[in-house]
C-alpha positions as CSV (number, residue, x, y, z in Angstrom):
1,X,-70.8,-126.2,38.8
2,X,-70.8,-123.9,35.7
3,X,-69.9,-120.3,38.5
4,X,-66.7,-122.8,39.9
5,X,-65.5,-123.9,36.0
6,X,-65.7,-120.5,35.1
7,X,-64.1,-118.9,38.0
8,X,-61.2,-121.5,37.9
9,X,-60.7,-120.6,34.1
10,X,-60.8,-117.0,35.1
11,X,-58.4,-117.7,37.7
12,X,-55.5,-119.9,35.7
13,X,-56.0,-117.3,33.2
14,X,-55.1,-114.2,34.8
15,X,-51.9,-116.1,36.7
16,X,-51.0,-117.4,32.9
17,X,-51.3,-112.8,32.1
18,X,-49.1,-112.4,35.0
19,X,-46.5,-115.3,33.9
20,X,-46.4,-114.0,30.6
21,X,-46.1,-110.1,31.8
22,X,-43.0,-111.3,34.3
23,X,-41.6,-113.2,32.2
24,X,-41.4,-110.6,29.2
25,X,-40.3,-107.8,31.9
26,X,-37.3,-110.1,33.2
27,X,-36.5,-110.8,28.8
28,X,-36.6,-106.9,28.5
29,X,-33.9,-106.1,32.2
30,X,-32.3,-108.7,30.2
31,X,-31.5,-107.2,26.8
32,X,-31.7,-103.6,28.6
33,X,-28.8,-104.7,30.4
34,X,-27.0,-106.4,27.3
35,X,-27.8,-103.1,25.5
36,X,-26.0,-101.3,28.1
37,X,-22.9,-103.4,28.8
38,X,-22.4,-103.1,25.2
39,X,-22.1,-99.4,25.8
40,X,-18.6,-100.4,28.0
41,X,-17.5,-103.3,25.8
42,X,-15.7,-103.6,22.5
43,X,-15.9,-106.9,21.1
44,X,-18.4,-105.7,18.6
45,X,-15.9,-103.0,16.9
46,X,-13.2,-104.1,13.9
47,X,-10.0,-101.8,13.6
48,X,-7.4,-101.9,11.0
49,X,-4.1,-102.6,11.4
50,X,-0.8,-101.4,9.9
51,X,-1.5,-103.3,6.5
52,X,-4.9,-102.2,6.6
53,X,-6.1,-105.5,7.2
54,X,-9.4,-105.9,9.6
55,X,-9.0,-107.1,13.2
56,X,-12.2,-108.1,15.1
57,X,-11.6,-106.8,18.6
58,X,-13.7,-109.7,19.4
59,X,-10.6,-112.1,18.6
60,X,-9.4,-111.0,21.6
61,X,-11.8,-112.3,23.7
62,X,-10.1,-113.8,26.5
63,X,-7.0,-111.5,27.0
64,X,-6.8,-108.6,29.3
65,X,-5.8,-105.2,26.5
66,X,-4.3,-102.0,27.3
67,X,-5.0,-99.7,24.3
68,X,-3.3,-96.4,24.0
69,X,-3.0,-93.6,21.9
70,X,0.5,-93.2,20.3
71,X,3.0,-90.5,18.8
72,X,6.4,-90.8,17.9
73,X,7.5,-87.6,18.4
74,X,6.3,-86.2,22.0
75,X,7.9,-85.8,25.4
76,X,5.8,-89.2,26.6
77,X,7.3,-91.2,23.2
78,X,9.5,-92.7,26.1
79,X,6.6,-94.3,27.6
80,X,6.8,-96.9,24.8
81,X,9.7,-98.3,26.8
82,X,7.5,-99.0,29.8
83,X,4.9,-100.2,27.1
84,X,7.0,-102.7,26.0
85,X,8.7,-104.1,29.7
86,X,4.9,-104.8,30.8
87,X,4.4,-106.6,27.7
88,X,7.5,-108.8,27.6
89,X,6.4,-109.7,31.1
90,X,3.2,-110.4,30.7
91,X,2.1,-111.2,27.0
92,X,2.8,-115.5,28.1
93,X,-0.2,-114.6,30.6
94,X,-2.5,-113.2,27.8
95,X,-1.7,-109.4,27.7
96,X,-1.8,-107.3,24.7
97,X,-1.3,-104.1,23.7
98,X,-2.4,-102.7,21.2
99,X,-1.4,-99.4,20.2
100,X,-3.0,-96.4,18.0
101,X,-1.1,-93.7,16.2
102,X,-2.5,-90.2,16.5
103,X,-1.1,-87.1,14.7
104,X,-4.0,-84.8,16.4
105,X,-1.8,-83.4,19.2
106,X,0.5,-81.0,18.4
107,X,1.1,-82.8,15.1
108,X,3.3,-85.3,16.7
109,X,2.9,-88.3,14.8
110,X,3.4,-87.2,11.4
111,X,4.8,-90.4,9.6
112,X,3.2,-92.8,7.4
113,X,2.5,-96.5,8.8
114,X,5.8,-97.9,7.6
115,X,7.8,-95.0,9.3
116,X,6.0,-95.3,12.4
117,X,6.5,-98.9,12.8
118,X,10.4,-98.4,12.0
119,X,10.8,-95.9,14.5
120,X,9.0,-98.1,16.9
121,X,11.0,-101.4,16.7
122,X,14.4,-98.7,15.9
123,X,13.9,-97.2,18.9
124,X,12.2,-99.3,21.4
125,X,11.9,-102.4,20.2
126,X,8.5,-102.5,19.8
127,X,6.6,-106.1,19.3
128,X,3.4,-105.6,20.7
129,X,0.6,-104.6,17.6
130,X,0.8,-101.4,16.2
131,X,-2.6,-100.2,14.3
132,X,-3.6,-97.8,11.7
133,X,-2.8,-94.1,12.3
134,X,-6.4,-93.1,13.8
135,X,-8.6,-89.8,15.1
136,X,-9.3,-90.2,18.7
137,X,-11.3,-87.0,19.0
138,X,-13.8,-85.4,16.8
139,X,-16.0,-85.6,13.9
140,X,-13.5,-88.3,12.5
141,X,-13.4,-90.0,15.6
142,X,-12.8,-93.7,15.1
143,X,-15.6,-96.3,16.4
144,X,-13.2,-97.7,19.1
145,X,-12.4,-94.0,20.8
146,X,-16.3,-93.2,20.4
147,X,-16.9,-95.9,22.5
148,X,-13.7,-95.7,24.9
149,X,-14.4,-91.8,25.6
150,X,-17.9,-92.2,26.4
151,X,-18.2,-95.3,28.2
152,X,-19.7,-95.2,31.6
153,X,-17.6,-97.6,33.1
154,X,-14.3,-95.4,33.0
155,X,-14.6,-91.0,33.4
156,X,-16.1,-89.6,30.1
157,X,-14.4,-87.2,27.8
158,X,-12.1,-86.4,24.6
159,X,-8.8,-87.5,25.1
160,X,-6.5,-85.3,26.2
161,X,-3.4,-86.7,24.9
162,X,-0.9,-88.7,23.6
163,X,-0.3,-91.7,25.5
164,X,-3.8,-92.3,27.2
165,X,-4.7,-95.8,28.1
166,X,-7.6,-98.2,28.5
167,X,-7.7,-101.2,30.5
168,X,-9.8,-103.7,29.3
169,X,-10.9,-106.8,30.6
170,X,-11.0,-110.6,29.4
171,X,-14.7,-110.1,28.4
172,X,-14.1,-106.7,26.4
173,X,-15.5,-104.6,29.0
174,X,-13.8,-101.3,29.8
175,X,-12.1,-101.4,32.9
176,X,-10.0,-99.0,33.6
177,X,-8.9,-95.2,32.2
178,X,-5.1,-93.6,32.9
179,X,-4.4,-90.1,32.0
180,X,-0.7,-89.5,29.7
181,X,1.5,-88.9,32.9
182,X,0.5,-92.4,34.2
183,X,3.5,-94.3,33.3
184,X,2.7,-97.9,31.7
185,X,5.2,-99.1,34.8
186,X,2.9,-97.7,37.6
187,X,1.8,-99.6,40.4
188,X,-1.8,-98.4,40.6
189,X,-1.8,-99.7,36.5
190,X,0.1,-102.7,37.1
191,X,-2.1,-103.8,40.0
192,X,-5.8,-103.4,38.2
193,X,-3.2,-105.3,35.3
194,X,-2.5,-108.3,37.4
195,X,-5.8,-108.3,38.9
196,X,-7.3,-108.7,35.6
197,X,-5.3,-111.0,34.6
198,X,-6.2,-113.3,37.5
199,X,-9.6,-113.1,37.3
């Protein structure tokens, strides 16, 4: 009677080991995949804006962004045209843009905040959100491009740029990447846009 107790209690307690071993493996696939979505998300990242005011990326939980690189002075500056038809037609479905001056390609955006943001609603009539004047590659790289550049999600790499954009979706994931001489009014951008949107 002793042999059977024993053996039942060596029994229940190595299916209790294996429990506890399955379920700390599944808690570990769990935060390993947390750990790296985080990699292609960037809710967890604040950026200042013109004012130099911080703005929690996070807050924008629950609209599909397009962030690009920006300069007032280059041959794509016309781009902020397109920029600004995609958001008038579809900032009422919850699309933002949110856009980075950059003076690191050919010296191109040279102006302080105030004179970017003049030239911007001057010119264009810019109203989506303009941010502080930023480093996109580098040593001085800002926390948002470190992660946009080497995100898995979207092809690695420095920017190449001005004008470079990132999809990203509801949940702050990185969806898409578009290289300078993809127009903000392109279908193949404009489709992965609605279809984010939808989703």
């Amino acid at each position: 009677m002793k042999a059977i107790f024993l053996s039942t209690l060596f029994i229940i307690s190595i299916l209790g080991l294996g429990l506890f071993l399955t379920s700390n493996a599944n808690a570990d696939n769990k935060n390993l995949r947390k750990g790296e979505d985080m990699n292609n998300n960037i809710n967890d990242i604040t950026v200042k804006d013109m004012n130099g005011k911080d703005i929690k990326l996070a807050d924008y939980k629950g609209k599909v962004l397009l962030i690009v690189n920006v300069a007032s002075k280059c041959g794509y500056t016309k781009q902020y045209k397109g920029l600004q038809e995609i958001y008038d037609k579809y900032n009422s479905r919850g699309f933002e843009i949110l856009a980075f001056p950059c003076d690191q390609f050919g010296g191109q955006e040279p102006g302080t905040n105030e004179e970017i943001a003049e030239f911007c609603t001057a010119n264009f009539g810019v109203t989506f959100k303009l941010f502080d004047k930023i480093e996109v590659n580098g040593n001085k790289r800002s926390p948002l491009y470190e992660r946009l550049t080497n995100s898995s999600a979207v092809d690695k790499g420095d920017i190449k740029w001005n004008f470079e954009k990132f999809l990203i979706a509801k949940n702050g994931d990185i969806a898409a990447r578009y290289s300078t001489k993809v127009d903000p009014t392109n279908s193949e951008l404009i489709s992965a846009l609605e279809a984010e949107l939808g989703k």
